[in-house]
LUMMARTOR-320888 format. One record per residue: residue in three letters; chain; x, y, z of N, C-alpha, C, O in turn. Coordinates in Angstrom, 1 decimal, always signed. Layout:
BEGIN
ala  A  X  Y  Z  X  Y  Z  X  Y  Z  X  Y  Z
...
***
This chain:
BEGIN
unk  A  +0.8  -1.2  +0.0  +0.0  +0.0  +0.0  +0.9  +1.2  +0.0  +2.1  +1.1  -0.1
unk  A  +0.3  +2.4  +0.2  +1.3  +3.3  +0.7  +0.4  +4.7  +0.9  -0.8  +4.5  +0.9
unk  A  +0.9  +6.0  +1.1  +0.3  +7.0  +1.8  -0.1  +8.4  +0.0  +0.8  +8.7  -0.9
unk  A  -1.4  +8.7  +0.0  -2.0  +9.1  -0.9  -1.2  +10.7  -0.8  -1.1  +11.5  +0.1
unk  A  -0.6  +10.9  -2.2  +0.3  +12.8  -2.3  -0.5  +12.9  -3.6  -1.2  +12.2  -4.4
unk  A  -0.1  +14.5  -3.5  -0.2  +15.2  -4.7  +0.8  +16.3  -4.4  +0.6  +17.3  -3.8
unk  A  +2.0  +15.6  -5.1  +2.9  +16.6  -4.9  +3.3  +17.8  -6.2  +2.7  +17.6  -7.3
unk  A  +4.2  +18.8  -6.1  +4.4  +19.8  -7.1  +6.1  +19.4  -7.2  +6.6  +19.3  -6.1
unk  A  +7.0  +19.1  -8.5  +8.1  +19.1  -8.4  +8.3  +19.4  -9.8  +7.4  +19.5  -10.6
unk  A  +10.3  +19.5  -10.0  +10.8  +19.3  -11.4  +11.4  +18.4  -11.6  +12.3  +17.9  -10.8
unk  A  +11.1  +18.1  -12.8  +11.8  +16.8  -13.4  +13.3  +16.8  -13.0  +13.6  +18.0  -12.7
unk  A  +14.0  +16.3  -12.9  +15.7  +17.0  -12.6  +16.3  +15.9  -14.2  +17.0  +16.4  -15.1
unk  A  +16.1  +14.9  -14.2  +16.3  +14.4  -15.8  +15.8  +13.7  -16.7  +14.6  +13.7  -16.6
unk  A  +16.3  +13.0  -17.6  +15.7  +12.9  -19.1  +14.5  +11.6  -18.8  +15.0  +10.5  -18.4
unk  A  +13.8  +11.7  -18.8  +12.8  +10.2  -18.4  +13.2  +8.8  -19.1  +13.9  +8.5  -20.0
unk  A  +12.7  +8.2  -18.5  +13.1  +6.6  -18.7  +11.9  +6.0  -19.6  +10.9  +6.0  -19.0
unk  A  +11.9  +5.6  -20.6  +11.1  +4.8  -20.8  +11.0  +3.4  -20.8  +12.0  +3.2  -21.5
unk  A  +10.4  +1.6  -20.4  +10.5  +0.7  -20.4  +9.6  +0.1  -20.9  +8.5  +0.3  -20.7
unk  A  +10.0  -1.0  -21.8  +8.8  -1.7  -22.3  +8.8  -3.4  -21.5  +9.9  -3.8  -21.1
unk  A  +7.5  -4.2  -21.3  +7.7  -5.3  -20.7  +6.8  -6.3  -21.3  +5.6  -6.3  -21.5
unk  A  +7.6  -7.1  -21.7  +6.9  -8.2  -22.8  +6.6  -9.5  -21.9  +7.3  -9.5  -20.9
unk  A  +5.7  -10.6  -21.9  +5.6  -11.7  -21.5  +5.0  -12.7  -21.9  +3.8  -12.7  -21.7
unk  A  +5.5  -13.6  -22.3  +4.8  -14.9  -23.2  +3.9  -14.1  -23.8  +4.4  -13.0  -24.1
unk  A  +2.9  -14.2  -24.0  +1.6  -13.8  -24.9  +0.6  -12.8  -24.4  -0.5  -12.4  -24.9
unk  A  +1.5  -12.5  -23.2  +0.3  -11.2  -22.8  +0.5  -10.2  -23.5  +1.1  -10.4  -24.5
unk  A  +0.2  -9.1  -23.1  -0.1  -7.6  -23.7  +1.1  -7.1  -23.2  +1.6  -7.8  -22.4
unk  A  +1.8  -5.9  -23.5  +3.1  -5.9  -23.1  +2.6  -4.6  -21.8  +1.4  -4.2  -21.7
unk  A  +3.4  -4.2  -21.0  +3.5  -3.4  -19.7  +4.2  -2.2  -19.9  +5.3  -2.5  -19.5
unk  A  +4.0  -0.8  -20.4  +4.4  +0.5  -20.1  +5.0  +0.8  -19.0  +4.5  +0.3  -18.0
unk  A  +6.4  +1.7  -18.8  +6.7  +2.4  -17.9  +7.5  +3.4  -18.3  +8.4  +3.3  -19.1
unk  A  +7.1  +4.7  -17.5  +7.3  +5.8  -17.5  +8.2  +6.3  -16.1  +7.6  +6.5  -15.0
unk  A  +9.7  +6.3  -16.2  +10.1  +6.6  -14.7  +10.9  +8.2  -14.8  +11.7  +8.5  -15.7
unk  A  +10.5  +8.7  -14.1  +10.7  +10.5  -13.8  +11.5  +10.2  -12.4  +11.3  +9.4  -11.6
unk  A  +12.7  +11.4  -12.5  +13.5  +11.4  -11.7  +12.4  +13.2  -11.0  +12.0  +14.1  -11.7
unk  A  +12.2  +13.0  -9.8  +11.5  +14.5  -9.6  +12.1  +15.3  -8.1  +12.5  +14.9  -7.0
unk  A  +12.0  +16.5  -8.7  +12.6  +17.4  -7.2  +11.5  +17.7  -6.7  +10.8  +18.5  -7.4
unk  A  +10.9  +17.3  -5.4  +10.0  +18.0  -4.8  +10.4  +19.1  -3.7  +10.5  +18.9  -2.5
unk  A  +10.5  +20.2  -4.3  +11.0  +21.5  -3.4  +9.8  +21.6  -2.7  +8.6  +21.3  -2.9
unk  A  +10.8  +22.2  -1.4  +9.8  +23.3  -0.1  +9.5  +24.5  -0.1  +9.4  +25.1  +1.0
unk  A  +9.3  +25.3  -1.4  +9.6  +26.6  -1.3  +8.3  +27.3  -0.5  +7.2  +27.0  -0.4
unk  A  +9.0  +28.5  +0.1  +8.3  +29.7  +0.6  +8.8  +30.9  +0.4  +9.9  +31.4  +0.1
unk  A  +7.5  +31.7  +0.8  +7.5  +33.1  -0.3  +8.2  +33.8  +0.9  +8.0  +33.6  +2.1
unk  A  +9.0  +34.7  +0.2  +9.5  +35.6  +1.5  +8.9  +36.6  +1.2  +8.4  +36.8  +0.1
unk  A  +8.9  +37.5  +2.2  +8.5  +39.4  +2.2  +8.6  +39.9  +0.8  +7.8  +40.0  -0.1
unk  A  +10.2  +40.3  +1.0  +10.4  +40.6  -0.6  +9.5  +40.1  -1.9  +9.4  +40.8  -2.9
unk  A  +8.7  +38.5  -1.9  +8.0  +38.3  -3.0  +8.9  +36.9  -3.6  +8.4  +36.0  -4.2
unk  A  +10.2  +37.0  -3.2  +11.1  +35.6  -4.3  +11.0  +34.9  -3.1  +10.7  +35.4  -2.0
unk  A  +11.2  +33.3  -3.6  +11.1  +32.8  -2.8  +12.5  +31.8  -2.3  +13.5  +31.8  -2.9
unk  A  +12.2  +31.0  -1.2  +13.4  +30.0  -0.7  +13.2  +28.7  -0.7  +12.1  +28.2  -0.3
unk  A  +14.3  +27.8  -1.4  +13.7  +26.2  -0.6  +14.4  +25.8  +0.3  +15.6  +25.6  +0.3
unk  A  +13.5  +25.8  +1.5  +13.8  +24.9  +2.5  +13.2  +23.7  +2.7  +12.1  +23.4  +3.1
unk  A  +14.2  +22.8  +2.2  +14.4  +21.2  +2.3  +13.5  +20.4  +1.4  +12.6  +19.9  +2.0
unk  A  +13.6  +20.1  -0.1  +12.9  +19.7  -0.6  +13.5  +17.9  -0.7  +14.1  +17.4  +0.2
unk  A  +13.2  +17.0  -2.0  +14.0  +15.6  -1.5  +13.5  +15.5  -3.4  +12.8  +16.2  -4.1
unk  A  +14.2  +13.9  -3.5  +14.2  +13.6  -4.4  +13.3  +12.0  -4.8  +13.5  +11.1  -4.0
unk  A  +12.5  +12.0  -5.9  +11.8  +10.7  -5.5  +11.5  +10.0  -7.2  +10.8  +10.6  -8.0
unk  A  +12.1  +8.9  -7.6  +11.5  +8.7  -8.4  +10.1  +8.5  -8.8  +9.6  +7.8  -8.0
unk  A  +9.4  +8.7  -9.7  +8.2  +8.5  -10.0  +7.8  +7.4  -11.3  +8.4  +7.4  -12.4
unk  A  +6.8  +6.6  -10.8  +6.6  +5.5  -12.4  +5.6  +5.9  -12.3  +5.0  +6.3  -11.3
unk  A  +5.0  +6.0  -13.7  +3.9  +5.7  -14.2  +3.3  +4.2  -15.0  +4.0  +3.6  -15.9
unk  A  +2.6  +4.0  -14.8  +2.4  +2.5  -15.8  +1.1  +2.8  -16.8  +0.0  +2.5  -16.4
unk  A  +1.3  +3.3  -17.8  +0.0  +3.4  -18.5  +1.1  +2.8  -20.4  +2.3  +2.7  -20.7
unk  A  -0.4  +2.4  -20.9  -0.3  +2.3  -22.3  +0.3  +3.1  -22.9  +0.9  +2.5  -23.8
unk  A  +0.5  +4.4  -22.9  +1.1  +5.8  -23.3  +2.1  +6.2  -23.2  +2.6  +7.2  -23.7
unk  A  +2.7  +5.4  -22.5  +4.0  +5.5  -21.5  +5.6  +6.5  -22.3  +6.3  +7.4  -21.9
unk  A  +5.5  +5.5  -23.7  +6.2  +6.0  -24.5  +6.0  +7.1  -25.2  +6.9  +7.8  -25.7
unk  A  +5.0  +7.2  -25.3  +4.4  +8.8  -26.0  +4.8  +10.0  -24.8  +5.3  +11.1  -25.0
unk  A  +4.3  +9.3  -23.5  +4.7  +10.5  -22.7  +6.1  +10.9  -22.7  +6.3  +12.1  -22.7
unk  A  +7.1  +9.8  -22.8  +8.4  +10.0  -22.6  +8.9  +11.1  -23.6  +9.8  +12.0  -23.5
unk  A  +8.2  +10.9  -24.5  +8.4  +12.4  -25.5  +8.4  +13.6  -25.1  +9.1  +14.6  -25.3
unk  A  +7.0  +13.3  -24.1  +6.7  +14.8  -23.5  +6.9  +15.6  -22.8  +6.5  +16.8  -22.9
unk  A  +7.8  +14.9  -21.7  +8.5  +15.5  -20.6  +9.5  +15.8  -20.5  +10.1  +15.1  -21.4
unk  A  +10.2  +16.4  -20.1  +11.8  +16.9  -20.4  +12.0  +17.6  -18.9  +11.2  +18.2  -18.1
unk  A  +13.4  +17.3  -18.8  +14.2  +17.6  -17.6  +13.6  +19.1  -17.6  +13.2  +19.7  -18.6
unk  A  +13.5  +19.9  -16.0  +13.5  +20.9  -15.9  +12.2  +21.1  -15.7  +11.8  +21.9  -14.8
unk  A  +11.2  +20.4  -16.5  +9.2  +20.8  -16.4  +9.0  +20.9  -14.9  +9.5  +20.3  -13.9
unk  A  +8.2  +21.5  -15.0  +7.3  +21.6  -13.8  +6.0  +20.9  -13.5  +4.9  +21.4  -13.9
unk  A  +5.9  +19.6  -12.8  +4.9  +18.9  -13.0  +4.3  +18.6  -11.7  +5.0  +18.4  -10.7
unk  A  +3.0  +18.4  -11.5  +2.0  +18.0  -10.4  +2.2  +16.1  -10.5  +2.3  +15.5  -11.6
unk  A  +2.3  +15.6  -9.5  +2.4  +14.1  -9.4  +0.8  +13.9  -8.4  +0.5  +14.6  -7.4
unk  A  +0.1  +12.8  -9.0  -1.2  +12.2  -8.1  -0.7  +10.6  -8.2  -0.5  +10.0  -9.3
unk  A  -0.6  +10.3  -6.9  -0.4  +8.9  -6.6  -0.1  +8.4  -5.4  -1.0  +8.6  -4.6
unk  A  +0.7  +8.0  -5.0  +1.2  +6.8  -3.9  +2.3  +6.9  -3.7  +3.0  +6.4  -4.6
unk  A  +3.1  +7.5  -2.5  +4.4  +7.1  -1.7  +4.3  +6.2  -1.5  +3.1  +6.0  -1.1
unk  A  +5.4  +4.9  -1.8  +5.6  +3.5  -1.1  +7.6  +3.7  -1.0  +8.4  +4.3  -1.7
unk  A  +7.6  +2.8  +0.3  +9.0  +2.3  -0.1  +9.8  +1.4  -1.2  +9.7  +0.2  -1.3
unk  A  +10.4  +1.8  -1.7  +11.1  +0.7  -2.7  +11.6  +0.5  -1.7  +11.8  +1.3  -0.8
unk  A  +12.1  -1.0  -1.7  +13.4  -2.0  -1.3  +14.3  -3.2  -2.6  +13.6  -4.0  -3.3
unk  A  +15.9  -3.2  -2.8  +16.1  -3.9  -3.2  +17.2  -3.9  -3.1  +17.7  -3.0  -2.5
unk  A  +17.8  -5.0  -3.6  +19.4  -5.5  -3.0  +20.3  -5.1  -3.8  +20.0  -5.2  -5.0
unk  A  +21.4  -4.5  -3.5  +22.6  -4.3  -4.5  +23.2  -4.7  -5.2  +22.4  -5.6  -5.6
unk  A  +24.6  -4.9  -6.1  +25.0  -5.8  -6.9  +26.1  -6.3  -5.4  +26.8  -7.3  -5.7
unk  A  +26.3  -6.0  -4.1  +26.9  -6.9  -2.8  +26.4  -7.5  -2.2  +27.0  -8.2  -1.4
unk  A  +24.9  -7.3  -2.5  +23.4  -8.4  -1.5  +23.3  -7.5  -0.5  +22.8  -8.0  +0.5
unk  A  +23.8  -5.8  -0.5  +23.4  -5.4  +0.7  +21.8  -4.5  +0.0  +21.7  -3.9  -1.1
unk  A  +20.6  -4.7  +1.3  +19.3  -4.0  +1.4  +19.2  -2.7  +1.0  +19.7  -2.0  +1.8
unk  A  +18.8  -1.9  +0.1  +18.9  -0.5  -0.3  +17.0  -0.2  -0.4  +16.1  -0.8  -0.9
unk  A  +17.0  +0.9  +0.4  +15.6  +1.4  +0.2  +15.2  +2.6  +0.0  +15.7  +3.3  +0.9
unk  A  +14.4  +3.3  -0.7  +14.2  +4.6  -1.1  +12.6  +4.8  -1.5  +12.0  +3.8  -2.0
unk  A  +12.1  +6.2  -1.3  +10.6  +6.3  -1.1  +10.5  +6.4  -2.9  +11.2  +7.3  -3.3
unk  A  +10.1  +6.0  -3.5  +8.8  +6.1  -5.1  +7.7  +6.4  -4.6  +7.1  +6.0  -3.6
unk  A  +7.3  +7.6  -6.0  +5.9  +7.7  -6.3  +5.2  +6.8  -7.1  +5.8  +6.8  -8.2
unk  A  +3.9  +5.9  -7.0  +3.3  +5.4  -8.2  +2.4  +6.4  -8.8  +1.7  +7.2  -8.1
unk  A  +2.5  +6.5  -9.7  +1.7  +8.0  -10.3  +0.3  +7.5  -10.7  +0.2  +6.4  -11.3
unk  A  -0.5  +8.1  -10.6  -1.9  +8.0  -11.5  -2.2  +9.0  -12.0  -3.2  +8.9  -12.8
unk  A  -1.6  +9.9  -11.9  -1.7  +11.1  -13.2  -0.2  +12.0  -12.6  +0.4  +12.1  -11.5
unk  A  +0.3  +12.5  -14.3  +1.3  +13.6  -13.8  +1.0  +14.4  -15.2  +0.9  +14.1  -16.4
unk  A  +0.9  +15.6  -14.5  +0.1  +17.1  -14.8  +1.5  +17.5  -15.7  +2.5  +16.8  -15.7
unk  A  +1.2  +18.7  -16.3  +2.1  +19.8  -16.7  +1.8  +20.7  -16.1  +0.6  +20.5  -15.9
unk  A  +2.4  +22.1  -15.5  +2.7  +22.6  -14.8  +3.0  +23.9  -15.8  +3.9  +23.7  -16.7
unk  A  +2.3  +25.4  -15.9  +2.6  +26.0  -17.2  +4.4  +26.8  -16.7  +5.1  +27.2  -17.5
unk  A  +4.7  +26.7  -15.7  +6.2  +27.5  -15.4  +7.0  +26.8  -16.7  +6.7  +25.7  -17.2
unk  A  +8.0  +27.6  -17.1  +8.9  +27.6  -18.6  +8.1  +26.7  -19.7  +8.6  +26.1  -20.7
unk  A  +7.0  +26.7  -19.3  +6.4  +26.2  -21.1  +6.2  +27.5  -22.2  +5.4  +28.5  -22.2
unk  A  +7.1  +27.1  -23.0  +6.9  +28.8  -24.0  +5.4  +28.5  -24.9  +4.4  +29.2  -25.1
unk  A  +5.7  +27.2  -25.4  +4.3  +26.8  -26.3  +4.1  +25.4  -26.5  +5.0  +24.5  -26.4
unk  A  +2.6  +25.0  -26.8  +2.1  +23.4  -27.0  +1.5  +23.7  -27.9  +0.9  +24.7  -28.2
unk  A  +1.9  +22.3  -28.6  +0.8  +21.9  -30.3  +0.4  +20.8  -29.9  +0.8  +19.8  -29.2
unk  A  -0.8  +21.1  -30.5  -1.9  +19.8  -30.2  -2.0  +18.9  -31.1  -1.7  +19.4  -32.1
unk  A  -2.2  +17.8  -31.1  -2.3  +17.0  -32.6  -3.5  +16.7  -32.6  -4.2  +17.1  -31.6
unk  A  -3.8  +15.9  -33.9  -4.8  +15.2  -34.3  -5.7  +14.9  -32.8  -5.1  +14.3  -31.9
unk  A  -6.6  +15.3  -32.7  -7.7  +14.1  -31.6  -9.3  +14.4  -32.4  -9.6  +15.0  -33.4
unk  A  -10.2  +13.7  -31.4  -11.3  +13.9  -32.0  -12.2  +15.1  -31.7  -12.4  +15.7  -30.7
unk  A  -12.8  +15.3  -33.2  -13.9  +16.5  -32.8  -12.3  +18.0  -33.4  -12.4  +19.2  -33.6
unk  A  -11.5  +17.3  -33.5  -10.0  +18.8  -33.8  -9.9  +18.6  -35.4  -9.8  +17.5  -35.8
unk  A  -9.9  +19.4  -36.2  -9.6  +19.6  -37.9  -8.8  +19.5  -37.8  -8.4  +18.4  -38.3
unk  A  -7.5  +20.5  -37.0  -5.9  +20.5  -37.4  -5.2  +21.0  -36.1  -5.8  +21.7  -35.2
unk  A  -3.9  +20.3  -36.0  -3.1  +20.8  -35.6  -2.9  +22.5  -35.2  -2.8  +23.2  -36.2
unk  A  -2.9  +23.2  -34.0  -2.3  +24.4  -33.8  -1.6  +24.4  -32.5  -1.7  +23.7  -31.5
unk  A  -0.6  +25.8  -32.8  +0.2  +25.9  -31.6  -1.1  +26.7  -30.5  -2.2  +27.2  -30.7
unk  A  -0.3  +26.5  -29.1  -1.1  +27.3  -28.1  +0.4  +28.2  -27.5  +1.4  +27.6  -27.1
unk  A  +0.2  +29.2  -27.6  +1.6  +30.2  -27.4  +1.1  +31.1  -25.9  -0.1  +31.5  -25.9
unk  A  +2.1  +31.2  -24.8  +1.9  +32.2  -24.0  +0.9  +33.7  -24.3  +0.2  +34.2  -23.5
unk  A  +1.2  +33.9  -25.4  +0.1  +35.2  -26.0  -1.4  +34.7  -26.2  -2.4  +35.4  -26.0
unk  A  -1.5  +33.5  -26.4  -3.1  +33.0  -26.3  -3.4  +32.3  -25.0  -4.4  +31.6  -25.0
unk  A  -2.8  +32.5  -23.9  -3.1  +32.1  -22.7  -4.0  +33.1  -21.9  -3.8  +34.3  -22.0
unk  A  -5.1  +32.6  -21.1  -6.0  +33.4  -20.8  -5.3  +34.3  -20.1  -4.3  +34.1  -19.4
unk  A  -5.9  +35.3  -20.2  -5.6  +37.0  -19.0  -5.9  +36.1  -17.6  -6.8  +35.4  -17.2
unk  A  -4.4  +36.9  -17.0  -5.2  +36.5  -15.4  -6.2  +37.3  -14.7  -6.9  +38.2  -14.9
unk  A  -6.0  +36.3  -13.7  -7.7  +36.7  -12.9  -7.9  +37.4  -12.3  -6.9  +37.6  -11.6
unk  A  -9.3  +38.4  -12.0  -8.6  +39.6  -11.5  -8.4  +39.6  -10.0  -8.8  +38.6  -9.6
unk  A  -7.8  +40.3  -8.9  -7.8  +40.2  -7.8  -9.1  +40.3  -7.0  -10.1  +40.7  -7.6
unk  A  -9.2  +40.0  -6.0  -10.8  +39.4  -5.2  -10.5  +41.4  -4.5  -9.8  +42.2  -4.1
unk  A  -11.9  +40.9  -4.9  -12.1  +42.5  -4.3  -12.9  +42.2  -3.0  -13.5  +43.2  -2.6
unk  A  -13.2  +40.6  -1.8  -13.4  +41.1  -0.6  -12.6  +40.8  +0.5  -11.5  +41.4  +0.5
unk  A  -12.6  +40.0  +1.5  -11.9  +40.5  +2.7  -11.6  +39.1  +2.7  -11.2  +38.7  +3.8
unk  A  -11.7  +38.0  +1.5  -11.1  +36.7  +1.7  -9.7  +36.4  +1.4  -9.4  +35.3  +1.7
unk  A  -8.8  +37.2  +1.0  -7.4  +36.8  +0.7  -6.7  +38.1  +0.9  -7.3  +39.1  +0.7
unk  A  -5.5  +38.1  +1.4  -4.7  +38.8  +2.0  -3.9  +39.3  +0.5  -3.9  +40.4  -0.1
unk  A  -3.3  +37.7  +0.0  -2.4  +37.7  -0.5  -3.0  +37.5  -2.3  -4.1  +37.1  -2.6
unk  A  -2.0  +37.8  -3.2  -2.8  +37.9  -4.3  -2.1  +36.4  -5.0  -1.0  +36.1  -5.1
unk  A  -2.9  +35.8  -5.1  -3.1  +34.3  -6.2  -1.6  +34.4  -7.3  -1.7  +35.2  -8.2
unk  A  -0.4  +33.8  -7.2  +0.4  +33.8  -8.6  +0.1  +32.9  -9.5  -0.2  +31.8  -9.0
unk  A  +0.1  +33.1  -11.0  -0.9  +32.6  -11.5  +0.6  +32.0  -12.9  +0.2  +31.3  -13.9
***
C-alpha cells in the first residue's frame, strides 16, 4: 500500500522509458521521472526560498507510456497524483537498499517555462495548432473582498 500525495516538483532528468513483454500477454508500459520535490516559501520581498525539498522517483504504468516520454523533459514543472511507497532492493553486494517512489496515476504539466504546446490530431480537432503564452488566458482579477490577504500567482 502506501500514503496518498499530490505533490508539485521538477523533473531533474531525461525520463526513462521501459517496455515489458511476457509470453503472450499484452506488453506493460513504464514511464520513470526522476522529480525534485521543493519546499519553497515566499519571502516578504515576493522571491522565494527552498527549505528542504528531497528527491523521488516517479513510475507511471500506463499504455502511453512511451508517447509521454516524448513529453516531458528535464526541468518541467509537474504535479504528481499517486502513492508514496517504499522501494526495497538489493545491491550488486546483496546489501538492502531502500528509497521512497511515487506510483503516479496522473502527472500534470505545470505552465512555469512552457513557452508553447501543439496539439495533434484528436477527435472532434480539424488541425493541428500551436497554443503560445500570447493565447493564454488574462489573469484573474484580484478578489475584491476580505477573503485573501495575499494575491493568487498565477
Amino acid at each position: 500500500m502506501g500514503t496518498a500525495v499530490v505533490w508539485e516538483g521538477n523533473i531533474g532528468s531525461a525520463p526513462e522509458y521501459k517496455r515489458f513483454q511476457k509470453d503472450n500477454q499484452d506488453p506493460r508500459h513504464l514511464l520513470r521521472l526522476n522529480v525534485y520535490f521543493d519546499n519553497s516559501i515566499r519571502l516578504q520581498d515576493g522571491s522565494y526560498e527552498d527549505r528542504g525539498g528531497f528527491w523521488a522517483n516517479v513510475e507511471l504504468w500506463h499504455r502511453d507510456a512511451e508517447s509521454y516520454s516524448r513529453l516531458y523533459q528535464k526541468g518541467m514543472r509537474v504535479l504528481i497524483d499517486g502513492r508514496a511507497v517504499l522501494d526495497t532492493w538489493k545491491d550488486g553486494n546483496g546489501v538492502e537498499q531502500a528509497a521512497m517512489k511515487v506510483q503516479a496515476n496522473r502527472i500534470a504539466f505545470l505552465p512555469q517555462r512552457i513557452e508553447s504546446i501543439t496539439l495533434g490530431q484528436g477527435t472532434g480537432q480539424s488541425q493541428a495548432r500551436p497554443v503560445t503564452n500570447a493565447s493564454a488566458p488574462a489573469r484573474a482579477p484580484a478578489s475584491t473582498g476580505d477573503d485573501f490577504d495575499d494575491e493568487i500567482p498565477y
